[in-house]
Backbone atoms as SQL, in Angstrom:
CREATE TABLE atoms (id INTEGER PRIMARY KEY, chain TEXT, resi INTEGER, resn TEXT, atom TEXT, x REAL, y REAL, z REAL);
INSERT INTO atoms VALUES
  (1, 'A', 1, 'UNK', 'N', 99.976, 89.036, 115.840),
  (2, 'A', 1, 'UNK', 'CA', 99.169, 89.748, 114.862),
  (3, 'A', 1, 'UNK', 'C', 97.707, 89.315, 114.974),
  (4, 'A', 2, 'UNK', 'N', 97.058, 90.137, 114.765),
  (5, 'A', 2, 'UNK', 'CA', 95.517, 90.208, 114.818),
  (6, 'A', 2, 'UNK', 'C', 94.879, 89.285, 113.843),
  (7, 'A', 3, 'UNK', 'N', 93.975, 88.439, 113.773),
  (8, 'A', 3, 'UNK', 'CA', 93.324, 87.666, 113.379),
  (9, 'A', 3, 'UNK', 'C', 92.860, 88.676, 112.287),
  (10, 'A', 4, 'UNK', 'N', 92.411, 88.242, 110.631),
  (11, 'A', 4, 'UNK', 'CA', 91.535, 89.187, 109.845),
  (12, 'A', 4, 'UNK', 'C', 90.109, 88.491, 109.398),
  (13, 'A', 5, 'UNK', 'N', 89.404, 88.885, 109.469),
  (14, 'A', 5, 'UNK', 'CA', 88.007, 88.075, 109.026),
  (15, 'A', 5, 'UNK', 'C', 87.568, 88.670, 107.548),
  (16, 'A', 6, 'UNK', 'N', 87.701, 88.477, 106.776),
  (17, 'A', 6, 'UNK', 'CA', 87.290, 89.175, 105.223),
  (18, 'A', 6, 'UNK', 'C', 86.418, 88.520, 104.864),
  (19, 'A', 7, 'UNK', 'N', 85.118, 89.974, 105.131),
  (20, 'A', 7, 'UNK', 'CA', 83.616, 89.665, 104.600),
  (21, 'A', 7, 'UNK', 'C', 83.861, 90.811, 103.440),
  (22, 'A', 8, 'UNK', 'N', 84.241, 91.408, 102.923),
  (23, 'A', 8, 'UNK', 'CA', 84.358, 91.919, 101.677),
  (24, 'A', 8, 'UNK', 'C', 83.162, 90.923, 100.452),
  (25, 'A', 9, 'UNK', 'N', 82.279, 91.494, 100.332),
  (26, 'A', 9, 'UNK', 'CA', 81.578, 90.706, 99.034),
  (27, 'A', 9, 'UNK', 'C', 80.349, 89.788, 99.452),
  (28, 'A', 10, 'UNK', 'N', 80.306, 90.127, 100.650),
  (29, 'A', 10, 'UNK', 'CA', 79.503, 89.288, 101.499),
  (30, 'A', 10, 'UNK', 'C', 78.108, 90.399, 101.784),
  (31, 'A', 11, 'UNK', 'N', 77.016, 90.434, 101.549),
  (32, 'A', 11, 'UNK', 'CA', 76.069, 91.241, 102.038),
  (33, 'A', 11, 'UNK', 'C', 75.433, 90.574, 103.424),
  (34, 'A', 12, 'UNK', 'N', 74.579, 91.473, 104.368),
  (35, 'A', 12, 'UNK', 'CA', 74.601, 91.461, 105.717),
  (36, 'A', 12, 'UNK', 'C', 73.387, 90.556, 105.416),
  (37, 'A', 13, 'UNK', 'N', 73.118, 89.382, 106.370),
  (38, 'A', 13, 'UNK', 'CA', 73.735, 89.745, 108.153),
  (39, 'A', 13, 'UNK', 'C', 75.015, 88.900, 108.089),
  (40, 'A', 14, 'UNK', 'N', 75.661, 88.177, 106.701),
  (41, 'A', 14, 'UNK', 'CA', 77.198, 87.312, 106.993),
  (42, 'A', 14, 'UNK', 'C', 78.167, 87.622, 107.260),
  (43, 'A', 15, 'UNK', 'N', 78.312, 89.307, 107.245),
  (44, 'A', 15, 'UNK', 'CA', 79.806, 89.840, 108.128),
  (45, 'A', 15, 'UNK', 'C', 79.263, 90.324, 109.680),
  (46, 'A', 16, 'UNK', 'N', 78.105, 90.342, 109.984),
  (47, 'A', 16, 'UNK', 'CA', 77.849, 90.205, 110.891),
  (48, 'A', 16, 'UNK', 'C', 78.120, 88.655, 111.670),
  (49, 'A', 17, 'UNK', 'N', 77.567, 87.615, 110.814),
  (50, 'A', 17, 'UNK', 'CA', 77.565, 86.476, 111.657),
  (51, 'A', 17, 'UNK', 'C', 79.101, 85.736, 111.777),
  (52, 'A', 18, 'UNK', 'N', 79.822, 86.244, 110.355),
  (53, 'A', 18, 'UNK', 'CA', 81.503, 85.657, 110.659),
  (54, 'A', 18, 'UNK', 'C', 81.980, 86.178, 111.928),
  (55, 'A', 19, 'UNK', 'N', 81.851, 87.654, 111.936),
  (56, 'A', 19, 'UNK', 'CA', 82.334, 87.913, 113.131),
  (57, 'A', 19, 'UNK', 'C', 82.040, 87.627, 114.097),
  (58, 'A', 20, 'UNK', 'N', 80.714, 87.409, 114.725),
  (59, 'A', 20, 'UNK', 'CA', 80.633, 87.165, 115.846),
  (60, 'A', 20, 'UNK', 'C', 80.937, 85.886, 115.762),
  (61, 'A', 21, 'UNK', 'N', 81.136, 84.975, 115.481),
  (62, 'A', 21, 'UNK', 'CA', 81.871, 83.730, 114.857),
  (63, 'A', 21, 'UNK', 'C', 83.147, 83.675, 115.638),
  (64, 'A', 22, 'UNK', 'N', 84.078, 84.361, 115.039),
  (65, 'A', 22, 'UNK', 'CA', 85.124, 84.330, 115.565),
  (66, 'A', 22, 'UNK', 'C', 85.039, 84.986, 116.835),
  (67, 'A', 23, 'UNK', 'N', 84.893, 85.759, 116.919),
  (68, 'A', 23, 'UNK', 'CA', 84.838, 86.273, 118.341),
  (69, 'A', 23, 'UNK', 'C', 84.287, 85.068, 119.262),
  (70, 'A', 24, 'UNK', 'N', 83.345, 84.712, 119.179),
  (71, 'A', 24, 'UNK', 'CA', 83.020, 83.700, 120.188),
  (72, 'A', 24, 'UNK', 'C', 83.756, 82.145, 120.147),
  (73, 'A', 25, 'UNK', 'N', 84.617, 82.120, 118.767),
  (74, 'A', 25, 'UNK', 'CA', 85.583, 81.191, 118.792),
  (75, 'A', 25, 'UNK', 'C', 86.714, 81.355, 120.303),
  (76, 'A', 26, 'UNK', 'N', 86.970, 83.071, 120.385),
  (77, 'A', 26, 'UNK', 'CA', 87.758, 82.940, 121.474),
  (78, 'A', 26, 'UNK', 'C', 89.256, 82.577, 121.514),
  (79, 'A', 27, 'UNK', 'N', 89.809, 82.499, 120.542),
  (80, 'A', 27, 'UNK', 'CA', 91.203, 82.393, 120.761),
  (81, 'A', 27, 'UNK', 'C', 92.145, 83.398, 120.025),
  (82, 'A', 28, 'UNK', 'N', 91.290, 84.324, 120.010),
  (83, 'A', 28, 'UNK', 'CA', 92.208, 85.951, 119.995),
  (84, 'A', 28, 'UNK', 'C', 91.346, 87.002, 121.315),
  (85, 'A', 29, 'UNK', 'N', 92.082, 87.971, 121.144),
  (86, 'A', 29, 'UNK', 'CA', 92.073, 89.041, 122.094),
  (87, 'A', 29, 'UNK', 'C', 91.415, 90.229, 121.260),
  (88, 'A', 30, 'UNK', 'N', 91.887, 90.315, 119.756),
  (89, 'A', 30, 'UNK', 'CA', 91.755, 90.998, 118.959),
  (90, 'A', 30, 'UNK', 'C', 91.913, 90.901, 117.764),
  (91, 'A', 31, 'UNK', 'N', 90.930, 91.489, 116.773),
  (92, 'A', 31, 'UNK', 'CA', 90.455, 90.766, 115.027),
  (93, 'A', 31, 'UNK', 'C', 90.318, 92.072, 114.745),
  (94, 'A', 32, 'UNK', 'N', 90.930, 91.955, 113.076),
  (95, 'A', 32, 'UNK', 'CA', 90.582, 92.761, 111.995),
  (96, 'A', 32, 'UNK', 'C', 89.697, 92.138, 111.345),
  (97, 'A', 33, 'UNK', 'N', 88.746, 93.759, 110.752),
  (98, 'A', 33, 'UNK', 'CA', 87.257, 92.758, 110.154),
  (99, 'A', 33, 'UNK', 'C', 87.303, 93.738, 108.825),
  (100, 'A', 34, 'UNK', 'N', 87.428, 93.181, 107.570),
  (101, 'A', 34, 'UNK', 'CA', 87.235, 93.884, 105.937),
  (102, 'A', 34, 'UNK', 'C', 86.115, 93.586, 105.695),
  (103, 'A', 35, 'UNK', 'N', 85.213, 94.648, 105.984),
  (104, 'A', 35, 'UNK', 'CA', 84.059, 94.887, 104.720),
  (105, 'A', 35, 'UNK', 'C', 83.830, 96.167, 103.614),
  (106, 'A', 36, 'UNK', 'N', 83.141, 96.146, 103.179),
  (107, 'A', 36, 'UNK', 'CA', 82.861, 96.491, 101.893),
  (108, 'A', 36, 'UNK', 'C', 81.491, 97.444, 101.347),
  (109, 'A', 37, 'UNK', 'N', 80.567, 98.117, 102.765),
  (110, 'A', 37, 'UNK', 'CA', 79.969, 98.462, 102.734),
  (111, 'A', 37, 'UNK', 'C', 79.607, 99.351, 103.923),
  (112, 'A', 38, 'UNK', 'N', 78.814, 100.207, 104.203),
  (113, 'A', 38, 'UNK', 'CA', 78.357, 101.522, 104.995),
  (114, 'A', 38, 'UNK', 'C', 77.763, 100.222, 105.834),
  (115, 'A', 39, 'UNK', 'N', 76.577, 99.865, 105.165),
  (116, 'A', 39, 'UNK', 'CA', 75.522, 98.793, 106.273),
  (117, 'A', 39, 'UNK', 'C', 76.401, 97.887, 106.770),
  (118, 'A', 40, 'UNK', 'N', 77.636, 96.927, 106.217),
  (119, 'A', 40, 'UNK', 'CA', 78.265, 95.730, 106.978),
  (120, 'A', 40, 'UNK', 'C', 79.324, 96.658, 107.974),
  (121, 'A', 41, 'UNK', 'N', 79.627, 97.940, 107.644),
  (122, 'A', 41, 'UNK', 'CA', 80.364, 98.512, 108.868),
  (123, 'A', 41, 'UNK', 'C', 79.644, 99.194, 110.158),
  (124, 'A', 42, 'UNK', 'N', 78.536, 99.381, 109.795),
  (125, 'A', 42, 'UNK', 'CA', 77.694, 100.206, 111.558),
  (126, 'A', 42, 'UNK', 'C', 77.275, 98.644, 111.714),
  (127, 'A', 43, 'UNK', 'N', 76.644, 97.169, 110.937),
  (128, 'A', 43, 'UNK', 'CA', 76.237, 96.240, 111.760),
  (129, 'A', 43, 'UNK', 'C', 76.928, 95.485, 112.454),
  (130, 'A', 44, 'UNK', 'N', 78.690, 95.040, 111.905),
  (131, 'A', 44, 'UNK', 'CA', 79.392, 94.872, 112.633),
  (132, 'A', 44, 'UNK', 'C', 80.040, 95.299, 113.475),
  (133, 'A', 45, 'UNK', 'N', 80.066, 96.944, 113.691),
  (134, 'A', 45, 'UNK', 'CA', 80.156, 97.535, 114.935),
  (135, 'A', 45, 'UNK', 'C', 79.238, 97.316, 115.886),
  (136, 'A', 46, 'UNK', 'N', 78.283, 97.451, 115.814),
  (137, 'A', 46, 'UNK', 'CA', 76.981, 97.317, 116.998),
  (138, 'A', 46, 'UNK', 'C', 77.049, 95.710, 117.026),
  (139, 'A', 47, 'UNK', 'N', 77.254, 94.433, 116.766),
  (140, 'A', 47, 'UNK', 'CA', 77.559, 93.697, 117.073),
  (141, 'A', 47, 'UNK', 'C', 78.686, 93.360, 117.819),
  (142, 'A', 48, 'UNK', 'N', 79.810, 93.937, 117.543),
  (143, 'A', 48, 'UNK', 'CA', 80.961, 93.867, 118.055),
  (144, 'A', 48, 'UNK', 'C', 80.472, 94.273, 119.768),
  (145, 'A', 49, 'UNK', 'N', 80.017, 95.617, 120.029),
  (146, 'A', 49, 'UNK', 'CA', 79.760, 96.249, 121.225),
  (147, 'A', 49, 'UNK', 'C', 78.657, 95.122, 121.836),
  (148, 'A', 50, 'UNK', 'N', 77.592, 94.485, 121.240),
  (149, 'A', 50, 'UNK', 'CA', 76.925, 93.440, 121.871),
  (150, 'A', 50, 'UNK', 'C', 77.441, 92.561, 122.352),
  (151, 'A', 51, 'UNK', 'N', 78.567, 92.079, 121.750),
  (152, 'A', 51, 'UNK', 'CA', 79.663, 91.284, 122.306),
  (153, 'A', 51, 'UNK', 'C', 80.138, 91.328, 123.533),
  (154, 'A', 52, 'UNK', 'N', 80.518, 92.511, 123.919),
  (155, 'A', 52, 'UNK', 'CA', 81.444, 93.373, 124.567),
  (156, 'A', 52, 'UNK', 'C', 82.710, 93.147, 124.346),
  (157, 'A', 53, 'UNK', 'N', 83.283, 93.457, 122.976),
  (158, 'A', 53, 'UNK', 'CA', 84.085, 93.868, 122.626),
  (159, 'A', 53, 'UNK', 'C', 83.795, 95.003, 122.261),
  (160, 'A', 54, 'UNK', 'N', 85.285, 96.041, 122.040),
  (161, 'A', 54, 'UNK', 'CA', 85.002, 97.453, 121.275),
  (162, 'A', 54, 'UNK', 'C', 85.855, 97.271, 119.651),
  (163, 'A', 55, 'UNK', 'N', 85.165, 98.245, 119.344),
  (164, 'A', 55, 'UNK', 'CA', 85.936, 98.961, 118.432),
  (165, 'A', 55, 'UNK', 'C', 87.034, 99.986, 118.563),
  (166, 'A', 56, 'UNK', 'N', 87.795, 99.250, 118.247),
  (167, 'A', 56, 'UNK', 'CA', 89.406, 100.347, 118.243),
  (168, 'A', 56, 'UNK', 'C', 89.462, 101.584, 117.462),
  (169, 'A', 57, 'UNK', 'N', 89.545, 101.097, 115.765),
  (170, 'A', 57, 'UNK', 'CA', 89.715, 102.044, 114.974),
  (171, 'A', 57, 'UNK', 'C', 88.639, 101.430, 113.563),
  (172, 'A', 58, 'UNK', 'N', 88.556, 102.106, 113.046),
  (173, 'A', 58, 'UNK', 'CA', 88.075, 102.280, 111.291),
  (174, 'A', 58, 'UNK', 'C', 88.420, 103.248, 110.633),
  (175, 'A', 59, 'UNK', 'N', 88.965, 101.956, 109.374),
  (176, 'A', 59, 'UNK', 'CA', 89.660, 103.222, 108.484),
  (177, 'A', 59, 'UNK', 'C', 89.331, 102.719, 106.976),
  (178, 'A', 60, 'UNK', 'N', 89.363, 103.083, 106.167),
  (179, 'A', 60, 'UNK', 'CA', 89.114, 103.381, 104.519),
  (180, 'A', 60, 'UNK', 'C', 89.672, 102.129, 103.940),
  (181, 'A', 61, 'UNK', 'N', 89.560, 101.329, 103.853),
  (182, 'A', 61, 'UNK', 'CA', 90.665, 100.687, 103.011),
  (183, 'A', 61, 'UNK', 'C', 89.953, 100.316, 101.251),
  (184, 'A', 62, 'UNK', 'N', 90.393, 100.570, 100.624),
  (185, 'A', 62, 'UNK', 'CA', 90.153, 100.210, 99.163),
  (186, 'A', 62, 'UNK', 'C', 88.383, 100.791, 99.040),
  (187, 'A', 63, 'UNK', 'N', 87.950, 99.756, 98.454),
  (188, 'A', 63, 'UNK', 'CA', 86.497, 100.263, 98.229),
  (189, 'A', 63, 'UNK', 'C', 85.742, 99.885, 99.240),
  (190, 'A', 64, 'UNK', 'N', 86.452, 99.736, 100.562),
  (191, 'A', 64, 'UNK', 'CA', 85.452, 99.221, 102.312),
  (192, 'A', 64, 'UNK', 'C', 86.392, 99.792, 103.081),
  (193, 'A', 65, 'UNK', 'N', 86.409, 99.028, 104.292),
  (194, 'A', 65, 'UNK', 'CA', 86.987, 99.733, 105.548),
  (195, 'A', 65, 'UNK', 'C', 87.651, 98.205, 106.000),
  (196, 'A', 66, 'UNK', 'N', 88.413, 98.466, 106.786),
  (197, 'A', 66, 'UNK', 'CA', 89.205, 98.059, 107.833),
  (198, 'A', 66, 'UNK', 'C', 88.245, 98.311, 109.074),
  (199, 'A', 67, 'UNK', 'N', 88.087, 97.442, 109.918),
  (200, 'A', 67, 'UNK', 'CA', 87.866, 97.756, 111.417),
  (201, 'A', 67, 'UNK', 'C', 88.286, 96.968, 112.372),
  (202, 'A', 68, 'UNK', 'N', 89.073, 97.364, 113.467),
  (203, 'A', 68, 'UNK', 'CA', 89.868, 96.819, 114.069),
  (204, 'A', 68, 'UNK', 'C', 89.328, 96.713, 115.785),
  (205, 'A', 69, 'UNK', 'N', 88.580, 95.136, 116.259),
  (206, 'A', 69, 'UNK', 'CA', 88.097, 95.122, 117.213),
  (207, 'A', 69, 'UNK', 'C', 88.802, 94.669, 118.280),
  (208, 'A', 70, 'UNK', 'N', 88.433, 94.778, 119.413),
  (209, 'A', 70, 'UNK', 'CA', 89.515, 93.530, 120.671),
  (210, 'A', 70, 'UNK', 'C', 88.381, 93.833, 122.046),
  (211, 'A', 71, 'UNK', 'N', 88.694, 92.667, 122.823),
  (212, 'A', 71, 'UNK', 'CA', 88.137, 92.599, 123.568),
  (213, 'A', 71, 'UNK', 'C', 88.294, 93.816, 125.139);
């Protein structure tokens, strides 16, 4: 199962910087990332792709999104 990073409640750039966090931790393939906002979901996408990781999917969840990255 996929690693989850929950920045929910967190304003940017800290769901930006958890994630790339983990990601450069390196000991997954692939992370779920919960935020909570329009701006923490396009900045952690375009981070994610700086990475070179992608984005899989995004989806709605509660009052944020789900986004589901992997390398």
């Amino acid at each position: 199962m996929a690693e989850v990073v929950d920045a929910r409640g967190l304003s940017c750039p800290q769901p930006v910087i958890i994630t790339v966090n983990a990601i450069k931790a390196g000991d997954q393939d692939q992370l779920t990332v919960l935020v909570d906002t329009d701006t923490a979901k396009e900045n952690v996408s375009r981070a994610t792709n700086a990475q070179g990781w992608k984005v899989l999917d995004i989806q709605p969840e509660g009052e944020g999104y789900q986004i589901k990255i992997a390398k």
